[in-house]
N, C-alpha and C positions, 0 to 999 in steps of 0.2 A: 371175494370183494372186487369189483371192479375199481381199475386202476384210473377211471378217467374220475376228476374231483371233481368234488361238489360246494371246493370251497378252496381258496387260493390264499393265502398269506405270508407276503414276502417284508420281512422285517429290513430295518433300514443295516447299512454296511457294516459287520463288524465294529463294537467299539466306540457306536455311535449313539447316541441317545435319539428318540423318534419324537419329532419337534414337529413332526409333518404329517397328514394322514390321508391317503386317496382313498377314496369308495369310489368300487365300478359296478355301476348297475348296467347290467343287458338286456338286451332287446329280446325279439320271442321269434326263436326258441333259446328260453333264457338259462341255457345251460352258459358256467362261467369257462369252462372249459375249451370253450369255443375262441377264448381270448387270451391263454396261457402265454402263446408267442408276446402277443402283443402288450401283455400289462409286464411281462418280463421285460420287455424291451425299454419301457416308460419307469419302470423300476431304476434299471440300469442307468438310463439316460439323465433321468431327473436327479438324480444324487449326484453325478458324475458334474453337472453342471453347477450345485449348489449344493459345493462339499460341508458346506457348516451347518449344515439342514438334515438332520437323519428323517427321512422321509420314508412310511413303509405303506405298503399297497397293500387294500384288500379286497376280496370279490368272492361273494357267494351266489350258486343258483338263483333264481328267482323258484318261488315254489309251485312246486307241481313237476320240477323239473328236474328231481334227484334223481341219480341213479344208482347210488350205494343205498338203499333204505328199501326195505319191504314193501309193498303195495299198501298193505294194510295203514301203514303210517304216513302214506301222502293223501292230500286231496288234492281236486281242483280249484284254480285261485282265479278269484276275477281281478279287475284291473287294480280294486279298490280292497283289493285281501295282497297284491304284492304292493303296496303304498306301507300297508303293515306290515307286510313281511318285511321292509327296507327298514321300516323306523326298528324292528325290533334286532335285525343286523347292526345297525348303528350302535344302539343299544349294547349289543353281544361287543362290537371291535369296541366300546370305550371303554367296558368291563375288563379287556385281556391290556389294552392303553395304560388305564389307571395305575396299573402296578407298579408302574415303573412312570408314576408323571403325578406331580404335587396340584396341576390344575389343567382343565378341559384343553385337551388336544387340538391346534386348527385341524380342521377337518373339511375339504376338498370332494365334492361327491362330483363324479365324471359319470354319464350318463350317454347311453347310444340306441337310437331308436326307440322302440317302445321303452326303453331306459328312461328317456329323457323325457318323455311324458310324467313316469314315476315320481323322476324326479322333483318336479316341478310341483305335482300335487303333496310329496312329502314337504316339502317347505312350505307349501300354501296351509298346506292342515294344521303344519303343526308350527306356524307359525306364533301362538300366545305362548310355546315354549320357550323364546325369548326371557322370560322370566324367570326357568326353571332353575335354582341357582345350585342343585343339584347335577345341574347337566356336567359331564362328562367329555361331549362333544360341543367341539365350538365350529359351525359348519361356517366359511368364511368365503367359498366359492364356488359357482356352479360350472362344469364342463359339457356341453351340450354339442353332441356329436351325431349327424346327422339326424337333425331331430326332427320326431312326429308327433307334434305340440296343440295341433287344429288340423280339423278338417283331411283327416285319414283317408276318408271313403271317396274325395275328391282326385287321388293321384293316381296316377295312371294303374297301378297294382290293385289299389284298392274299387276300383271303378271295376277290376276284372273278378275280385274277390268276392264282394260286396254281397251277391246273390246268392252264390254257395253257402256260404256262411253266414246267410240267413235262415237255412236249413234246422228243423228242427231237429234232428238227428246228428246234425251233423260231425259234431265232437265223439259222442258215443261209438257211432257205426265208425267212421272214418279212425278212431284212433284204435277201435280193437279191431279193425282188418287190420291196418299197420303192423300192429302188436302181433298178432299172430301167425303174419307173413314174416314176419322179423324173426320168431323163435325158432320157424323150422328149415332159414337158410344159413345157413354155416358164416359166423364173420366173416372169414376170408371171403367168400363171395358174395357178399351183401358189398363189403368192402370196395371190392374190383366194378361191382353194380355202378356202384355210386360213384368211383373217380369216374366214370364216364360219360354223368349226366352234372346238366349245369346243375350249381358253378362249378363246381370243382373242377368239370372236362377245361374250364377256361382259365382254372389258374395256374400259376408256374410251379413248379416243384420249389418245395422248399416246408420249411418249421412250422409254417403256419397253414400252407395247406396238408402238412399228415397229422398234426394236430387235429384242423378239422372234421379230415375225414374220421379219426377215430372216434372222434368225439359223438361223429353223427351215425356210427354205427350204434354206439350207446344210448344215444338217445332216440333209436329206432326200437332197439330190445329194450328200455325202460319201463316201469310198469304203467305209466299215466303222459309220457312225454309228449308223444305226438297227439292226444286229446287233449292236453293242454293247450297245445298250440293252438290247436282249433280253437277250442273254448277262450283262451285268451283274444285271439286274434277275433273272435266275434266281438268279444267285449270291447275291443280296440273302435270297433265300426260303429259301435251305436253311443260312444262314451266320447272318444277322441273326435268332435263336432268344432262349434264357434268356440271362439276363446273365451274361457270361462276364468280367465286369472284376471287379476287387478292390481293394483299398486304395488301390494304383498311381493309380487313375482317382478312386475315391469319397473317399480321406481320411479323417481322424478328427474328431472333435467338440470338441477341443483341451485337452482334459480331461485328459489324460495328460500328464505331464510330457514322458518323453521322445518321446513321439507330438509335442506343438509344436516340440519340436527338428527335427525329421523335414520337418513341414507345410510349414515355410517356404520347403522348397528346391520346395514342389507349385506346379503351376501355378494360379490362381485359374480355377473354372469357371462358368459361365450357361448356364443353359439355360431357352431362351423357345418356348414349346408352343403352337400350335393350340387355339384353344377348339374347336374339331370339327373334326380333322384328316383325311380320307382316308387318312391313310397309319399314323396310329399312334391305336391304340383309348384310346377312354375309360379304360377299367379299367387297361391298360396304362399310362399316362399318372400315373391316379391313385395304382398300385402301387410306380410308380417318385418317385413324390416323395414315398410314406409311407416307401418305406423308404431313399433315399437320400439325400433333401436336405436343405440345412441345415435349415429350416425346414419343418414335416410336414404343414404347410396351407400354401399362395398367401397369401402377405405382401401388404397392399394400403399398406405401406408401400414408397416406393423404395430399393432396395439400398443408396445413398450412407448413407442414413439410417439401416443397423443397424451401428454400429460393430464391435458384440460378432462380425459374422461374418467383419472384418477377421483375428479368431485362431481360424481355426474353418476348418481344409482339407476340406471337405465343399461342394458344389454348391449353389450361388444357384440356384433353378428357380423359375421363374413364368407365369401361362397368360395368352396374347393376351386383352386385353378389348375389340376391336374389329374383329374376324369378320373378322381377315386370311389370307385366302388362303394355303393350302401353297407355289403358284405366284408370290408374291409379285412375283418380278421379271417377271412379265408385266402386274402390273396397277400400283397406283400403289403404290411401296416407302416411302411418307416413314414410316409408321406405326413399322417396323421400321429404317429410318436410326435414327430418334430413338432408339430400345430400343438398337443396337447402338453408339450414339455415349454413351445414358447409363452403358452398362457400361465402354466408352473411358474415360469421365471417370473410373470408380471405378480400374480399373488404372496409368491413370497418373498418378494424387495416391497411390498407395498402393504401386507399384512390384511389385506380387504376386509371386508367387512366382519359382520359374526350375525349368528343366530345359535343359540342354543338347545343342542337335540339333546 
């Protein structure tokens, strides 16, 4: 059995009751394992800050991207089969939840990159689940972390991407040469391969990059990993286009009466952008916070500190001010623990919204 997981669950401190619950969905290549430093670290962090809150972390692969499981038992998932796969993880952490909880868990889903597309369309889909009074999970706010939410094929990666992975072949062929060149060179030197080519050559020694490299030795020798990638990332270019969300996702300005009636059952949103992202364009970036977010410029104020947006179902969004990486969980993630532990603190002094999955 391979020792890198296919699935992460860090229960809250000792002694504590789990009053709190993260879900991290990943981006592609959505092995979870790629983020073990860093959801350990937002584990740590966020309880340490809000000791009367047992809060416990969870994150599984996205599918196609096991690599404890036989070949015969994965497939290939398109964008709108890992939407599924998310809701039926939800599903799975409120079943292991419930045992120990008399009613639906807040529940916090943090999303990164193609994550946070997911995410977005899991709440948009299943948004008439508001009603389900069976639900389990009570999802109360969204984490959006470098996100690829519109217009994918527009940013500078995807501009470069775009043709190849228009390729009809190109998942099949391109992931079983991968696969096959992966079985007949030895880890250790697939290993040594790869610290020497970006990113890795560029990150600093340390937790999260031997993490990653191990990680991505495994998901080199996996059975479908790297044709996943492919085949996900195609689905990313012809799916991930104009903004196809509405109300459901953006909210109102709270100005309407019976719109803040409405607002309060919304989930509370963040989203924290790349100062020069590879994957999502300037313009993109700046189009989408004029016309979506609470606020129509970068607040150099911290969120805690605008109460007025406490009544206002409309999207928190603000741009990295310290050249953090897309790849974050391969280099050093404190910059972004901090950000995703200061939005922690605003959800649960504030109890945000709900939706029920």
């Amino acid at each position: 059995m391979n020792r890198i997981p296919d699935e992460i669950f860090l229960e809250p401190p000792a002694g504590s009751e789990t009053k709190h619950a993260i879900l991290f969905i990943s981006g592609n290549p959505g092995l979870i394992a790629y983020y073990k430093t860093f959801l350990n670290r937002i584990h740590e962090q966020v309880n340490a800050q809000n000791p009367a809150v047992g809060v416990a972390v969870y994150g599984k692969s996205l599918g196609g991207f096991e690599v404890n499981k036989q070949s015969k038992d994965i497939r290939l998932h398109s964008l709108a089969d890992q939407v599924k796969h998310i809701h039926n993880v939800v599903n799975d952490l409120g079943r292991i939840l419930a045992q120990n909880a008399s009613s639906p868990v807040p529940l916090t889903l943090v999303g990164h990159s193609a994550g946070t597309y997911i995410l977005l369309r899991c709440l948009q889909e299943y948004d008439q689940s508001m009603t389900n009074t069976s639900a389990t999970m009570k999802v109360v706010a969204g984490i959006l972390l470098f996100p690829t939410v519109v217009d994918v094929a527009k940013s500078p990666a995807g501009i470069k991407s775009k043709w190849p992975l228009s390729l009809p072949l190109a998942a099949p062929v391109g992931g079983n040469v991968a696969w096959a060149a992966a079985q007949v060179v030895p880890r250790s030197v697939l290993r040594s391969v790869m610290a020497q080519t970006p990113p890795f050559r560029d990150a600093q020694a340390g937790p999260e990059k031997e993490d990653a490299l191990e990680t991505n030795v495994a998901f080199f020798k996996s059975p479908l990993g790297v044709e996943e990638l492919i085949h996900l990332a195609a689905d990313e270019m012809k799916t991930i286009t104009e903004d196809r969300f509405g109300e459901e996702i953006w909210g109102f300005d709270g100005s309407n009466s019976s719109e803040n009636t409405n607002q309060k059952e919304r989930p509370k949103m963040f989203f924290y952008f790349g100062s020069e992202d590879h994957w999502v364009s300037n313009t993109t970036r700046e189009a989408l916070i004029a016309s979506r977010a609470y606020q129509s410029k970068v607040s150099e104020e911290p969120v805690a500190a605008r109460k007025d947006w406490h009544h206002d179902s409309r999207p928190w969004m603000e741009i990295d001010q310290h050249g953090t990486n897309h790849a974050f969980g391969i280099y050093d993630s404190g910059v972004v623990v901090d950000k995703v532990c200061e939005y922690m603190g605003v959800v649960l002094s504030s109890g945000g919204g709900s939706m029920l999955l």
